[in-house]
N, C-alpha and C positions, 0 to 999 in steps of 0.2 A: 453459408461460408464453406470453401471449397477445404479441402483435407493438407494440402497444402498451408493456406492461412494459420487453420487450426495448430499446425507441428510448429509454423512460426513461432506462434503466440505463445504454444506451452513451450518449448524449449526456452525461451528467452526468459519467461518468469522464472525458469527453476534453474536455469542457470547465474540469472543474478540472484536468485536467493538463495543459493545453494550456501549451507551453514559454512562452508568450511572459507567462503571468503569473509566470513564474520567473527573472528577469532582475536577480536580487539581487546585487548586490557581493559581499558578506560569506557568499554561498553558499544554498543552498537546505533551510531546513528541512524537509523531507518531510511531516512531522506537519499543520504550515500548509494542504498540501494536500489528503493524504490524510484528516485527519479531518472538514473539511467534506464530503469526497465520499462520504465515509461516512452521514453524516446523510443528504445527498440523497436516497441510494440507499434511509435507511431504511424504506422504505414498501414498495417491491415487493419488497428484502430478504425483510422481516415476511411479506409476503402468500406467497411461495414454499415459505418454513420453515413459515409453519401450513398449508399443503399437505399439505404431507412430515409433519409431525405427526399432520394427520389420519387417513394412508394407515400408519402406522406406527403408534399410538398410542389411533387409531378417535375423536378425538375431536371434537369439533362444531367448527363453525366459529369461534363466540365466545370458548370458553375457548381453543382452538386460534391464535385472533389474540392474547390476552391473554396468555397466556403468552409465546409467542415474541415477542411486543411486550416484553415486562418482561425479557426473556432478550438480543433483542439492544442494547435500551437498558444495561441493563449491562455489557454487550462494547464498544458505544461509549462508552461514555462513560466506564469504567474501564478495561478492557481495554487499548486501543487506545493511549491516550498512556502509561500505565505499562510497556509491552511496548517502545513508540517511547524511552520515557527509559533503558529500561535497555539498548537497543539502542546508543543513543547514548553511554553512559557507556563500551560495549564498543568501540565506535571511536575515543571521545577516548584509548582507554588503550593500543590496538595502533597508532594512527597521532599516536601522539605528541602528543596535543593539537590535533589537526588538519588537519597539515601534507599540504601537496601533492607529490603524486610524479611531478607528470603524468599525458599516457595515452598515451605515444607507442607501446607497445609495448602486446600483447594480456596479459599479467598486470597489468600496471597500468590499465587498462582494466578486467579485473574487477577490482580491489581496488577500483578508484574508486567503483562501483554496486554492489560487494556490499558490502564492510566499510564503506567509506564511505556507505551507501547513510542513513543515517539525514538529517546533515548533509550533502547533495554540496557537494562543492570549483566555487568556480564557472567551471567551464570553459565560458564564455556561451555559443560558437559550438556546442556539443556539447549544452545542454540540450535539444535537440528529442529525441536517444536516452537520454541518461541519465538525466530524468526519468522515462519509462516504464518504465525497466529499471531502477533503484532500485526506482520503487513494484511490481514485480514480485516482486523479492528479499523486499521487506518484509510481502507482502501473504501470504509462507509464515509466519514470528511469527507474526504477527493470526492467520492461520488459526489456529494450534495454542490460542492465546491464545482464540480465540471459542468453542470445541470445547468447553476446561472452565469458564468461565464462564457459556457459558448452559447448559449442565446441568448446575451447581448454581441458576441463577435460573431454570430452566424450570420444576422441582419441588421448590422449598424445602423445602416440608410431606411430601416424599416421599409425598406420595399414588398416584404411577404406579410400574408395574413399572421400576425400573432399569436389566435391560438392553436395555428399548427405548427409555427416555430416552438411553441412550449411545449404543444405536445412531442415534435421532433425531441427537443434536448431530454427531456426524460427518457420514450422509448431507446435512441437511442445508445443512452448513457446506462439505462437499465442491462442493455444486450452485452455490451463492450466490459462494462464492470461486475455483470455476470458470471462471464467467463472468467474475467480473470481471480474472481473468489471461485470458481470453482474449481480452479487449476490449482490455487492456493491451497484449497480444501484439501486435493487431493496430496496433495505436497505436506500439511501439516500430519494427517494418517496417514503418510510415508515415514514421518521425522519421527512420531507417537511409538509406531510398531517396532522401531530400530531402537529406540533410546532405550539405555541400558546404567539408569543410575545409579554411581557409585557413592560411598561415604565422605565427599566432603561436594557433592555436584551443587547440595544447596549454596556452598560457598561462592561470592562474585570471586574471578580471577583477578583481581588486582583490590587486595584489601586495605593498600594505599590508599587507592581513590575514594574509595566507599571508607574511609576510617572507623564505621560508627558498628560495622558489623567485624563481631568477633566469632574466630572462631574456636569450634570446640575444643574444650579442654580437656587433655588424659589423665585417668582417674588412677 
């Protein structure tokens, strides 16, 4: 992948994840972000996987962008929110409907970007890391989720050998969501090194929503 692709790909992730468009009361859908950055991305995405196609599969350039055009369009566009819905329905049902636990302590910390990670609870001061490290958590689903989706939309008609279309949808999904945890990575020990907790950051911004958590009281 040429240096060009490369500036593509990471400007777009850190641009749609950038915290400060995440500043919601009522918490952070992840989906909201992740799937437009998804789309962005679809172009060099596309262009990388008909590489990997071509080297694996022997095939031309044309049918090779066509396919995996039609392969990852249907990981976005199906995939991706149905993986995120059902993610979410797995957290309204272990966290109670939503409820916040804080993050004072490192298990609650991860429950907040892992379990929570579909929905985050909106701890304002703290979105610069737990945006990138939700969309980290998340971005392991999608994989699994883009893996068998696009090969069954790679080769509908089963016209290619099957286990190098299998092995295609891995390597290739391997390379593409690679990078983009590792552009993530670099993004979260960006948010890490900068964040600067203050005495009520535990607190979610809208303690309307979240009713269940109170906050501190002065002695």
């Amino acid at each position: 992948m040429n240096s060009k692709k490369m500036q593509f790909v990471f400007f777009t992730w850190l641009c749609i994840l950038a915290p400060t468009m995440a500043q919601a009361d009522a918490g952070v859908p992840m989906l909201a972000l992740l799937w437009p950055a998804s789309w962005m991305a679809f172009i060099p995405v596309v262009i990388i996987e008909a590489w990997i196609a071509k080297r694996i599969l022997g095939l031309m350039w044309k049918p090779a962008l066509f396919r995996t055009g039609l392969a990852n369009a249907a990981s976005t566009l199906i995939g991706i929110p149905l993986t995120w819905g059902a993610l979410l329905l797995i957290e309204l049902g272990i966290s109670g409907g939503g409820k916040a636990f804080g993050i004072g302590t490192l298990p609650k910390k991860l429950f907040a970007v892992i379990v929570q990670a579909p929905w985050l609870i909106p701890y304002e001061e703290n979105l610069d890391w737990m945006v990138p490290a939700a969309a980290i958590v998340l971005l392991v689903p999608f994989f699994f989720a883009s893996v068998f989706i696009e090969r069954w939309a790679f080769d509908r008609k089963r016209q290619l050998e099957k286990p190098l279309v299998r092995l295609w949808s891995w390597k290739a999904n391997l390379v593409t969501y690679g990078i983009m945890e590792l552009l993530l990575l670099c993004t979260l020990i960006y948010g890490i090194t900068k964040h600067q907790p203050s005495a009520n950051s535990e607190t979610p911004a809208n303690t309307q929503v979240y009713s269940n958590v109170s906050t501190p009281q002065k002695r």
